[in-house]
C-alpha positions as YAML, in Angstrom:
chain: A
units: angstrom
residues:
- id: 1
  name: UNK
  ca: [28.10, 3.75, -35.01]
- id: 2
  name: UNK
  ca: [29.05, 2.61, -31.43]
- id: 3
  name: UNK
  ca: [28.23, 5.38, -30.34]
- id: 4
  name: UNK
  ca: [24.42, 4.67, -30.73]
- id: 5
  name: UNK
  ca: [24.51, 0.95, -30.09]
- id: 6
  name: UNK
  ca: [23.18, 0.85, -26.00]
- id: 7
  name: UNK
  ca: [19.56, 1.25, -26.16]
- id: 8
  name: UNK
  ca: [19.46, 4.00, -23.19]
- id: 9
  name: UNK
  ca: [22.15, 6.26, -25.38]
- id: 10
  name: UNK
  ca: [21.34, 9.72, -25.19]
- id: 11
  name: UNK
  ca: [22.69, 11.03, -28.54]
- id: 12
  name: UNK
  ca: [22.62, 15.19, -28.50]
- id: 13
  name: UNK
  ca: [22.94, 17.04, -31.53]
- id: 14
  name: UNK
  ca: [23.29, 20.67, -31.39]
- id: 15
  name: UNK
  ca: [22.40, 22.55, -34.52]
- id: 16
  name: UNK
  ca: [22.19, 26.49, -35.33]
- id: 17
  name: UNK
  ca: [18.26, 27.34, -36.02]
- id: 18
  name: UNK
  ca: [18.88, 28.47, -39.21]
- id: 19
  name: UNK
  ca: [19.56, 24.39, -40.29]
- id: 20
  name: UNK
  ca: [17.22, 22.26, -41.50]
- id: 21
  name: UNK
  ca: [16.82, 19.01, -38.46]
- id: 22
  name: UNK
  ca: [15.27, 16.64, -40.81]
- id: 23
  name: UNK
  ca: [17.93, 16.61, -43.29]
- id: 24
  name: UNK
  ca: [20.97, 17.45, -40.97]
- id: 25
  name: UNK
  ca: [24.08, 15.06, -41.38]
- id: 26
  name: UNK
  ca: [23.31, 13.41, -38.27]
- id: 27
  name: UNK
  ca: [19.88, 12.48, -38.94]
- id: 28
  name: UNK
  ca: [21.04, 11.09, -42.33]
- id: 29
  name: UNK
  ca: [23.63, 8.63, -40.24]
- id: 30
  name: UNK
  ca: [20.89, 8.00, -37.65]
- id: 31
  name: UNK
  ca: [18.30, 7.47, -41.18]
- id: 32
  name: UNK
  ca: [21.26, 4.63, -42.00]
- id: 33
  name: UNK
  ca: [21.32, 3.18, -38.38]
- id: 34
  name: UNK
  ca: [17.73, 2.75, -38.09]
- id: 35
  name: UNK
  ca: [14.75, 3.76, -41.20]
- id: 36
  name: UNK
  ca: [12.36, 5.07, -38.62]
- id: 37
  name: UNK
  ca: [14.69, 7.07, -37.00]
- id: 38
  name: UNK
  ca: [13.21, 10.38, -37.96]
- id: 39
  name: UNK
  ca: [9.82, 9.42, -35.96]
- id: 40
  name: UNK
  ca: [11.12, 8.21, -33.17]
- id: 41
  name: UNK
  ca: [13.02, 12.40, -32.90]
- id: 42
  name: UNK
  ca: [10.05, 13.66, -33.63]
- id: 43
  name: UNK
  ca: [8.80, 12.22, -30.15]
- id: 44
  name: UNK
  ca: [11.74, 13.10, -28.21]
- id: 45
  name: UNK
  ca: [12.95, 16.01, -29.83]
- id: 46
  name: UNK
  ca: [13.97, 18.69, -27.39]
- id: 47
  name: UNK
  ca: [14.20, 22.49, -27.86]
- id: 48
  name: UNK
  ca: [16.20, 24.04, -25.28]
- id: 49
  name: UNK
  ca: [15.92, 28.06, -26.13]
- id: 50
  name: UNK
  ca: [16.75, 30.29, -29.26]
- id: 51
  name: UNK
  ca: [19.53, 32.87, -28.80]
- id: 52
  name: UNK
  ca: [22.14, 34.41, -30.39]
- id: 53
  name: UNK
  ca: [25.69, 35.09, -29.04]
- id: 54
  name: UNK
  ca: [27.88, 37.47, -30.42]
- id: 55
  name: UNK
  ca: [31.05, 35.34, -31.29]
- id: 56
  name: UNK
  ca: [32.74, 37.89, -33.06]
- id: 57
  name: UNK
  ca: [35.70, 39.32, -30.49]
- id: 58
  name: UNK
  ca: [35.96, 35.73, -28.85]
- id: 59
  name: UNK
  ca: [38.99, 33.52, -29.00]
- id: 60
  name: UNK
  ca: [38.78, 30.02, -30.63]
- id: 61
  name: UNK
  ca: [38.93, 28.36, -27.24]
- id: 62
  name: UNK
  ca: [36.59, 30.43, -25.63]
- id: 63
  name: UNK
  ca: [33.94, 30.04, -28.48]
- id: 64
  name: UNK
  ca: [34.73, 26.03, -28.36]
- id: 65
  name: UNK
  ca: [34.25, 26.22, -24.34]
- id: 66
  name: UNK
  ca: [30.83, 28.45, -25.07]
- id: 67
  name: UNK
  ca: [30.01, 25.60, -27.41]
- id: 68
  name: UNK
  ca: [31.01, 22.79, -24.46]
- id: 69
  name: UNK
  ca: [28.94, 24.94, -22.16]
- id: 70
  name: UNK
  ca: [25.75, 24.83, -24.61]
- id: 71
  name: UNK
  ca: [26.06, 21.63, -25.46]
- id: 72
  name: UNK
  ca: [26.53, 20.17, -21.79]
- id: 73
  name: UNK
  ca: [22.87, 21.92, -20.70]
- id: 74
  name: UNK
  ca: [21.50, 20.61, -23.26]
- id: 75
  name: UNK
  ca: [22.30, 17.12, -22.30]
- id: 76
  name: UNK
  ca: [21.36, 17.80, -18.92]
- id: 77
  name: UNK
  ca: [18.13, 18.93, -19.61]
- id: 78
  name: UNK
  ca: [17.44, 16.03, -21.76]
- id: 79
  name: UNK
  ca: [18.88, 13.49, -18.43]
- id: 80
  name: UNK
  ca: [17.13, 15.43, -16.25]
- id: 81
  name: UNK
  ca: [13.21, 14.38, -18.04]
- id: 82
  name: UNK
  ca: [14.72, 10.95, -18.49]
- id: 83
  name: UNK
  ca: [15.33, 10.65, -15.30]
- id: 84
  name: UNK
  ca: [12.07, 12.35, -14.63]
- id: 85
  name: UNK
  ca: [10.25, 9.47, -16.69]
- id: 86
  name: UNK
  ca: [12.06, 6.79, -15.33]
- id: 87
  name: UNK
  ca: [10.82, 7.95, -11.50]
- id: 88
  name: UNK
  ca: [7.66, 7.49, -12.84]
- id: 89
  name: UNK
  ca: [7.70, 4.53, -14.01]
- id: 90
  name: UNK
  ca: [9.45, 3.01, -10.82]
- id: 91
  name: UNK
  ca: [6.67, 4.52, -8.57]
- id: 92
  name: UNK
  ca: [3.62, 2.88, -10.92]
- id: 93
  name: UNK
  ca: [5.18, -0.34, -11.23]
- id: 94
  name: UNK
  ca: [6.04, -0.73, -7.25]
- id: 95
  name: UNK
  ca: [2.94, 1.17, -6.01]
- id: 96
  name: UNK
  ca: [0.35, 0.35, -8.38]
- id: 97
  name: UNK
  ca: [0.96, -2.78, -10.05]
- id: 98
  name: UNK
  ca: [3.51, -4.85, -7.49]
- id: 99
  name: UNK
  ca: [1.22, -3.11, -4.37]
- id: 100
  name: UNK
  ca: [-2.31, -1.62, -5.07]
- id: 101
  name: UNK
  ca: [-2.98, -4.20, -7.74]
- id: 102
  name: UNK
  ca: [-2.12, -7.10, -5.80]
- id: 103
  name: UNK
  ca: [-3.70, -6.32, -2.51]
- id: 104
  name: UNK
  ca: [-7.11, -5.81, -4.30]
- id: 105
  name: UNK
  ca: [-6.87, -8.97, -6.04]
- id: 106
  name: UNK
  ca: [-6.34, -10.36, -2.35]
- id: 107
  name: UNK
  ca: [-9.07, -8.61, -0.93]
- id: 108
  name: UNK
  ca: [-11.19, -8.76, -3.78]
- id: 109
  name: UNK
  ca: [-10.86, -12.91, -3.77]
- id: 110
  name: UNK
  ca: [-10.38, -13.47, 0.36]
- id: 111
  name: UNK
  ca: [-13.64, -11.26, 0.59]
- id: 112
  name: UNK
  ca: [-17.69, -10.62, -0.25]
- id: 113
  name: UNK
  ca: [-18.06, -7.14, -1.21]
- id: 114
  name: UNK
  ca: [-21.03, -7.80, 1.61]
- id: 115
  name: UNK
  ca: [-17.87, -7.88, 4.10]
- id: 116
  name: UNK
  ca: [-16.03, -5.13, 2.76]
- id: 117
  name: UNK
  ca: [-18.92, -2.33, 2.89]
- id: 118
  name: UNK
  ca: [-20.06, -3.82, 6.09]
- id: 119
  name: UNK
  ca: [-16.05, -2.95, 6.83]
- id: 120
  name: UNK
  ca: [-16.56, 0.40, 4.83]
- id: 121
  name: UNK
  ca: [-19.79, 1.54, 6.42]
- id: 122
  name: UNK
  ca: [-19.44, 4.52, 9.60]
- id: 123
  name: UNK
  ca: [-20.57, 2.93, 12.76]
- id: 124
  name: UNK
  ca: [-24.04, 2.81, 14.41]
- id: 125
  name: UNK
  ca: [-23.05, 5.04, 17.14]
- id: 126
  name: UNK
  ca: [-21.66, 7.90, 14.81]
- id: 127
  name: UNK
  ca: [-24.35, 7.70, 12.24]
- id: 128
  name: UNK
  ca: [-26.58, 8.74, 16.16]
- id: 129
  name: UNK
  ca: [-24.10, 11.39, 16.54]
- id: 130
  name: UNK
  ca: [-24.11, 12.66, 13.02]
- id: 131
  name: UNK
  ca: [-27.93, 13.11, 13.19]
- id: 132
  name: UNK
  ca: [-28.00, 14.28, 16.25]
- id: 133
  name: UNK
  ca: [-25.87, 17.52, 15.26]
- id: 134
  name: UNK
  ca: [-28.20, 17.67, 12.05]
- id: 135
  name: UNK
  ca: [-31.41, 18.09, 14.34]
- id: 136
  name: UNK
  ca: [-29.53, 20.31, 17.00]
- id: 137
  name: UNK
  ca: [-28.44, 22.86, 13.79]
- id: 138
  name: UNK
  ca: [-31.51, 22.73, 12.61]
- id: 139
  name: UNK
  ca: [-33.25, 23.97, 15.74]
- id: 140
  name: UNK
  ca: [-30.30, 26.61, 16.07]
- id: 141
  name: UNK
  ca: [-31.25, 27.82, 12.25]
- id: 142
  name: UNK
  ca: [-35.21, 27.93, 12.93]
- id: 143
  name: UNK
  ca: [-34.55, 29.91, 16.34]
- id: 144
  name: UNK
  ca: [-32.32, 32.29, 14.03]
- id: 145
  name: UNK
  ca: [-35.02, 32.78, 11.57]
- id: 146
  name: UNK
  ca: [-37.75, 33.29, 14.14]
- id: 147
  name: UNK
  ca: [-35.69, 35.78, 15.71]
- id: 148
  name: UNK
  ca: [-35.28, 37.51, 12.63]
- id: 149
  name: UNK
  ca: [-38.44, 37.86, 11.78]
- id: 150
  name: UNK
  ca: [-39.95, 39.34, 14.84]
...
C-alpha cells in the first residue's frame, strides 16, 4: 500500500486484453485503498495499442525484458500527458490568472472605458488616409468598368 500513498503516484498496470480491468486483482487492492477508485480509472485510463507477440521460442529473460520494455512505454506515455497537463496548467495560472487577469482589473479600475477606446480608437490622420484609398479604388474600379463597357 505504500506504493500508492503520494498523491502524484503514477501506478501502471499492464494486463493482457483478454482480462477483465474492472475486476483485475489490482483494481480490487486499489477498490480496498480507496471505494471510488474504479471512477477515478475510468478518467485516466490509458490504452496504449493491442498486439500480439509471439513468445513461444523466447527465453525467460528475454520474454521478462519484452515485458520491462512494454511496461516502461507505457509509463512513459502516461508521464509524458501528465507532464503535458501540468504545462498547461502552469501557463493558465501565470499568464492568465497571475498576468492577464490582474492587469485588467488594473486597467479596468485605474481607467473609464471612455479613456480606453479613446486609447483603442485609429488616429484622425489614418482614418484620412484610410478613406482616402477607399475613394481613390473606387475611381480606379469605375474607370475599369467604363472601360469595359465601351
Amino acid at each position: 500500500m505504500r506504493y500508492i500513498e503520494p498523491p502524484t503516484a503514477i501506478i501502471l498496470h499492464v494486463i493482457p486484453s483478454s482480462v477483465d480491468f474492472t475486476t483485475s486483482e489490482s483494481m480490487k487492492i486499489s477498490k480496498e485503498y480507496d471505494p471510488n477508485a474504479i471512477d477515478k480509472t475510468a478518467k485516466s485510463n490509458v490504452i496504449v495499442n493491442d498486439f500480439e507477440i509471439n513468445v513461444a521460442g523466447l527465453s525467460n529473460e528475454y520474454q521478462a525484458a519484452l515485458d520491462v520494455q512494454i511496461a516502461i512505454s507505457a509509463y512513459c506515455r502516461v508521464v509524458q500527458k501528465r507532464v503535458a497537463d501540468e504545462i498547461a496548467q502552469l501557463c493558465h495560472y501565470w499568464l492568465i490568472t497571475r498576468c492577464a487577469l490582474v492587469m485588467d482589473a488594473k486597467f479596468s479600475s485605474a481607467f473609464t472605458s471612455a479613456v480606453l477606446f479613446e486609447w483603442m480608437r485609429e488616429p484622425f490622420d489614418q482614418q484620412q488616409k484610410r478613406e482616402n484609398l477607399k475613394r481613390s479604388i473606387l475611381a480606379i474600379e469605375r474607370a475599369l468598368m467604363t472601360g469595359q463597357s465601351v
